[in-house]
N, C-alpha and C positions, 0 to 999 in steps of 0.2 A: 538202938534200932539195928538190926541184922535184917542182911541182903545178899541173897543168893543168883551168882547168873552162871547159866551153864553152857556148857558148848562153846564159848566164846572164843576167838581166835585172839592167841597173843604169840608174838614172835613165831608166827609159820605154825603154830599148832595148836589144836582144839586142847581147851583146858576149862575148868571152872574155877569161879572167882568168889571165897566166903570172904563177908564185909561185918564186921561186929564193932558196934558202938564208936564208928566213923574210923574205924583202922581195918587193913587187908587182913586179914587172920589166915587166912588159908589161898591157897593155891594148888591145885592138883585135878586129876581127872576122877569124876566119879566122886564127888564129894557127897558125905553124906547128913551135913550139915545142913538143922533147919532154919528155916529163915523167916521172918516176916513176911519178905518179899521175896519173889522168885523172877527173874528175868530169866527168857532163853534168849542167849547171845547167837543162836545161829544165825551164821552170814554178816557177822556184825565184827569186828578188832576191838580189841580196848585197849587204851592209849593215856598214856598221861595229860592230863588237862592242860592248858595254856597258861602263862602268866603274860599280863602287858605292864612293862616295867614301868612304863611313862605315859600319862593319860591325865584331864582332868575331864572328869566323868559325865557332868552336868553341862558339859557345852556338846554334848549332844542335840539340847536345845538350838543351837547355832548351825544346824546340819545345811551346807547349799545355803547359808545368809548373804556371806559373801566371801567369793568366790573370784580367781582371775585379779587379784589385785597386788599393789605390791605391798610390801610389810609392814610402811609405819602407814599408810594409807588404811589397810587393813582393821590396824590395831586400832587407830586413833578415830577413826571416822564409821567404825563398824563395830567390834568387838569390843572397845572398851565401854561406849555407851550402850548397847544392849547389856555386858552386864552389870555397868548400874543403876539398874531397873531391876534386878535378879533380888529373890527373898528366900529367906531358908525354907520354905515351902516349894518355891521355885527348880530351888536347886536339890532339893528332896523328889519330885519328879522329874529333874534331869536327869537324876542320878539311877534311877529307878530304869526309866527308858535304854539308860545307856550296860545298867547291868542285866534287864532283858536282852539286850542285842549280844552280849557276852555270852551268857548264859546257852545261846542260838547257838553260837561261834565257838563254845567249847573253852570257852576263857573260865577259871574260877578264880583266879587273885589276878588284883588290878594293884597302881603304887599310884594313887593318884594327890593332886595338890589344885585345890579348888578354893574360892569363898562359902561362907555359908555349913564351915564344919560339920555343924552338927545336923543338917538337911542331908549329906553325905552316908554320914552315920548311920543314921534315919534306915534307910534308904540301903544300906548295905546288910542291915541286921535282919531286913525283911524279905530282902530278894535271897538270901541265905550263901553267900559267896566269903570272899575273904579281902580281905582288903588292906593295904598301909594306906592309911589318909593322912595326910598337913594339911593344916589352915596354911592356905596362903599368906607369905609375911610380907609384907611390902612395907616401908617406913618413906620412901623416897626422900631420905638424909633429914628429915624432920626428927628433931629430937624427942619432942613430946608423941611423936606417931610413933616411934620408937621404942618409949615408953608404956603405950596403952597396948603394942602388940605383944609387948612380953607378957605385960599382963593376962591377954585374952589364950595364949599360949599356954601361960601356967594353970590356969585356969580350967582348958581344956584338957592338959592334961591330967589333972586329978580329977579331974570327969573320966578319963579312959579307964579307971580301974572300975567302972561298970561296963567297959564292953565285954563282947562275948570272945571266946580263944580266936576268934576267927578275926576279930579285928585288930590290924597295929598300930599307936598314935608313932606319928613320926615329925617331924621338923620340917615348916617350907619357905625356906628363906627364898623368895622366887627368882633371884638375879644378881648379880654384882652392879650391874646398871641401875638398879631398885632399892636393893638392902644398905644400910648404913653399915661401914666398917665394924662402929662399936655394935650393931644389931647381929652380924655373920661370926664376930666373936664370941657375943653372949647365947648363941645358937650350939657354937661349939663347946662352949662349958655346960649350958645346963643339957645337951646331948651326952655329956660325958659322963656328969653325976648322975645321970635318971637310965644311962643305956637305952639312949634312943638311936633310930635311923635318922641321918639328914635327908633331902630330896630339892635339887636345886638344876635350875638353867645354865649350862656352861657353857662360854666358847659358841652361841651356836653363829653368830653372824660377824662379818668383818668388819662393822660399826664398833661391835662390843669390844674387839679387841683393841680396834685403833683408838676409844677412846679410854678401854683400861691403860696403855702406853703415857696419853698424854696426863694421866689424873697421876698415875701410879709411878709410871718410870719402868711397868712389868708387866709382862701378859696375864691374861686372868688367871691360868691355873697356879705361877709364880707369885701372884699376888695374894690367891687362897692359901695358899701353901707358908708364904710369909707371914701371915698372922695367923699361923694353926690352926686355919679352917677341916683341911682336908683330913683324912682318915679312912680306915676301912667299914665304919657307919656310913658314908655316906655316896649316895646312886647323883650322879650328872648327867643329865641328859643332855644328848646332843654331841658335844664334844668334838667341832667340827673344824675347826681353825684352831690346832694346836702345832707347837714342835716337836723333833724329834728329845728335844729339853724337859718340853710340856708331858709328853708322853711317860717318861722316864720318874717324872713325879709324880704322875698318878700311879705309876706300878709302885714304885718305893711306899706311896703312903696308900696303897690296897682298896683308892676310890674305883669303886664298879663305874660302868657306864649303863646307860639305857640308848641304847641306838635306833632311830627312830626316821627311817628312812623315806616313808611314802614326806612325810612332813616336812623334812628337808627338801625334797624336789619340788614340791607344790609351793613352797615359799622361796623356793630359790635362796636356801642359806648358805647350802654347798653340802659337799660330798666328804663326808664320814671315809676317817683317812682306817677303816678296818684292816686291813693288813697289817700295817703299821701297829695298831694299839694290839690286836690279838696275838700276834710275835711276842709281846712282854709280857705275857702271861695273865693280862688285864682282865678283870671278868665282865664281859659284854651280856646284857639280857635287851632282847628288843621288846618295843614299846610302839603302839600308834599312834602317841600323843592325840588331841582332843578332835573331837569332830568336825568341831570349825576347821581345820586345815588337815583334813586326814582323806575323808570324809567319815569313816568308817570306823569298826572296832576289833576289825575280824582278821585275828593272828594269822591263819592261814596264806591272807594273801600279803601282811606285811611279812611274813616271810620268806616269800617269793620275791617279792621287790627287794629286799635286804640282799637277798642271794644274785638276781640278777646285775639290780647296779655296782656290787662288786665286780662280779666276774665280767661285766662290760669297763668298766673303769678302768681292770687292772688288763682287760686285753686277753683275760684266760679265762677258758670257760670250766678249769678248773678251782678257781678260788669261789671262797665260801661255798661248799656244797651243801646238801642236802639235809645232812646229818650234822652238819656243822650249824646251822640255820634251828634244824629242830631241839637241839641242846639248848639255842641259847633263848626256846621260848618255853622250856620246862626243867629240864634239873638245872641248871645254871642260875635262872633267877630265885630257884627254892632255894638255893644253895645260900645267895645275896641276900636273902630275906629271911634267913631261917628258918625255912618251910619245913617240917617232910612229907615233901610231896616232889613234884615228879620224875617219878617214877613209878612203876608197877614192881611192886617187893611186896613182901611178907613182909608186914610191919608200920609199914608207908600210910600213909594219911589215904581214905580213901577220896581222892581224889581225881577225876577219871571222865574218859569220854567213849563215848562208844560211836565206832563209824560204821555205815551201812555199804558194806562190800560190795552191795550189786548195784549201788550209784553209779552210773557212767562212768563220773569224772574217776573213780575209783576200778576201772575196769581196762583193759584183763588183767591188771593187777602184780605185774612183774616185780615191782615193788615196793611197798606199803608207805614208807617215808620219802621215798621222792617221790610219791604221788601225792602224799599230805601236802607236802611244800609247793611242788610244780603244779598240781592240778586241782586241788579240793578246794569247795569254798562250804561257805559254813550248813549247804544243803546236804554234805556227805555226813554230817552229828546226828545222830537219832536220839543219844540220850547224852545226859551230861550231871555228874555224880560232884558233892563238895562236900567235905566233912562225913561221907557215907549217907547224904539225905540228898534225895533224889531230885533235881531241881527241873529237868526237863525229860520226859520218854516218848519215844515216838512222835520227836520234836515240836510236845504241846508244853508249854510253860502256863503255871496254876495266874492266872489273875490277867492274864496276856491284856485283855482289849483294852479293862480294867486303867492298864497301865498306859495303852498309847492314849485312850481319850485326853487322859489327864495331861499327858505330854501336849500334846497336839492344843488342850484349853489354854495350857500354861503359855506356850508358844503365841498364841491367837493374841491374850493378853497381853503380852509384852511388847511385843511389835505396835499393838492399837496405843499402847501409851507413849508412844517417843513422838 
C-alpha cells in the first residue's frame, strides 16, 4: 500500500512524504510519486508516533473504578477482584478500547503485560498498531502455580510465530514480591535461548524493598542481579526506591527503564530518582502504566508530568526538558524495542502522526516540541499512521462506536456480577 502526503511541514519546512509498503521511501519537495492515497499535509507537522513503555491495556476497563485510595486497599478490595471476573473476551475489548484511545493520542506501540494473552492479541491485530505483550506471570511461590505458568508461557510462545511483524511475545514475570525465585530464573533462561524481551515491576514501593531486605538479605535490583535476572532484554518499570549501588547495576547489566510518572504520584510510590538514572547513561522510555491508576493513555501529557515533576523535585526548571521528554517517548523506546521507528528518515517504518498547526493549543507556534510536550493534548493528532496503514484521519477511527458499545457492555457486566 503506498501513501502520498504533500506540503507537509517537517522540521520548519514544507516537504512531501512517499510511504511504500509501510517504509518512508522518499522525502523531498515535489514528489512525483504515485500513490494509492494522497493526503495534503497543509497546516498539519509530521512527527514520529509515541510509544508507551509500560501499560496493561485492558484495565482501561477500570477507568475512575477506584480512585483516592491507598495501595493495598486499592489492589486488594478493588482491582484484584474486578479482575477476576475478567475473560479473554473481556480483555479483548479492554484492549481494543484502550488501543482506540492510543490510536486518538498518536501512540502506535504499547509494552504491555495483562491476563487473558491472547484477548490482547486479538485485539491488537485488529486495531492494527504494534505491540510487545506478556502474559502476566504470577506464581505466588506456589510450585505447581509455577509449574502450569511456564507451561502457558511456552505454549504461548509457539503461538507467537503466527503473529503478524507488528507484534512482539515477551516475558512477564509481574514482581519480585509475586514471582518465585526458581520462576525469575527460569524467565531468564528461556528469554535467553528464544531471544526474548523481559517486562517486570521493580523497586516501585518502599514495602517491596523493606521486605526484599528481610527475605533476601538484598535490595531488589541486587537480588535480580544475584541470580542473573537482569540484562539488556529486559524494561523495569518504575524503578523508584533504588541506590546509587542499585543504579550502577542497572547501567552495568543495560536494564532500560519505563518511567511512568502520573502513576507514581496518584499511588503515592515516590519519585523516580531521573537524574540520578539518566547521568549513567540508562536508557529511560516513559510509559502511563494502566488506567486504573493513570487515568488515561495519552503520551502527550505524561510527558509533561515526566518533565515537570523533575524540574520541580530537582528545584531547576532546567532539568528534563522538552526534547529530552520527547526522545524518551519515540526513538528511545524504538531503540529498547527494536523498532524502526521513531523517527522521520528515509527508511524508517512508516510510522507517524500528523498535528493540526492551527490547533490553539498549537499556536502561535514558536516552537513545535515544547508545544507537543507543554501544551498539546491528543485534540492537536488529525491522523495517525502504523506500519504505513492509515489507522485514523481527520481524527475519525474505522469501527469507533462499534468499539465503546462493547467496552461500556463489557464494563456494565462486570460490575453487575461482583
Amino acid at each position: 500500500m503506498s501513501l502520498l502526503i504533500k506540503r507537509v511541514t517537517l522540521n520548519d519546512k514544507l516537504t512531501d512524504v512517499f510511504v511504500d509498503d509501510g517504509i518512508i521511501a522518499r522525502i523531498g519537495e515535489n514528489l512525483k510519486q504515485k500513490a494509492k492515497t494522497v493526503i495534503d499535509g497543509s497546516g498539519k507537522a509530521i512527527i514520529p508516533s509515541f510509544h508507551n513503555a509500560h501499560t496493561h491495556a485492558a484495565m482501561s476497563l477500570m477507568r475512575g473504578y477506584a480512585d483516592d485510595l491507598k495501595l493495598r486497599e486499592w489492589l486488594t478490595r478493588h482491582i484484584w477482584p474486578f479482575e477476576s471476573r475478567l475473560t479473554e473476551e473481556d480483555v479483548y475489548n479492554g484492549t481494543r478500547l484502550a488501543c482506540l484511545e492510543m490510536i486518538k493520542s498518536g501512540t502506535t506501540f504499547f509494552n504491555d503485560m495483562y491476563w487473558h494473552h491472547r484477548g490482547t492479541i486479538r485485539a491488537v491485530e485488529e486495531m492494527g498498531l504494534r505491540a510487545a505483550v506478556s502474559a502476566v506471570m504470577i506464581d505466588n511461590f506456589d510450585p505447581d502455580k509455577a509449574t502450569q505458568q511456564k507451561t502457558v508461557n511456552e505454549r504461548l510462545f509457539e503461538e507467537s510465530a503466527g503473529y503478524s511483524e507488528r507484534i512482539q511475545f515477551s516475558l512477564g514475570p509481574h514482581a519480585i514480591y509475586t514471582v518465585s525465585e526458581e520462576s525469575l530464573r527460569w524467565c531468564a533462561q528461556f528469554a535467553a535461548v528464544n531471544n526474548l524481551r523481559i517486562h517486570i515491576h521493580l523497586s516501585e514501593t518502599e514495602t517491596e524493598v523493606a521486605d526484599c531486605l528481610k527475605k533476601h538479605g538484598m535490595r531488589p535490583v541486587e537480588y535480580l542481579h544475584h541470580i542473573g535476572f537482569l540484562g539488556a532484554n529486559v524494561t523495569a518499570a518504575h524503578v523508584i526506591h533504588v541506590t546509587e549501588k542499585e543504579i550502577d547495576i542497572l547501567a552495568k547489566t543495560r536494564v532500560s527503564i519505563a518511567h511512568c510518572p502520573t502513576s507514581n504520584m496518584k499511588l503515592c510510590s515516590g519519585k523516580f530518582p531521573y537524574s540520578a538514572i539518566a547521568k549513567k547513561g540508562i536508557a529511560i522510555a516513559i510509559g502511563t502504566d494502566g488506567c486504573a491508576s493513570n487515568n488515561n493513555l495519552d503520551m502527550s501529557e505524561e510527558m509533561k508530568i515526566a518533565a515537570l515533576s523533575e524540574k520541580f523535585a530537582q528545584g531547576d526548571p532546567s532539568a528534563l526538558g522538552a526534547s529530552e521528554a520527547f526522545i524518551h517517548t519515540t526513538s528511545t523506546p524504538a531503540e529498547i524495542f527494536g523498532l524502526n521507528s521513531g523517527k522521520i528518515d528515509e527508511g524508517k517504518s512508516a510510522d507517524f502522526i500528523l498535528l493540526d498547526l492551527n490547533n490553539v493549543r498549537l499556536l502561535p507556534g514558536h516552537n513545535l516540541i515544547s508545544d507537543i510536550v507543554y501544551s498539546a493534548d491528543s485534540s492537536c493528532i488529525d491522523t495517525t499512521v502504523c506500519a504505513g496503514k492509515i489507522l485514523m484521519l481527520n481524527r475519525r477511527v474505522e469501527s469507533e462506536q462499534e468499539i465503546v458499545n462493547a467496552a461500556r457492555e463489557t464494563c456494565n457486566h462486570i460490575v453487575a456480577t461482583k
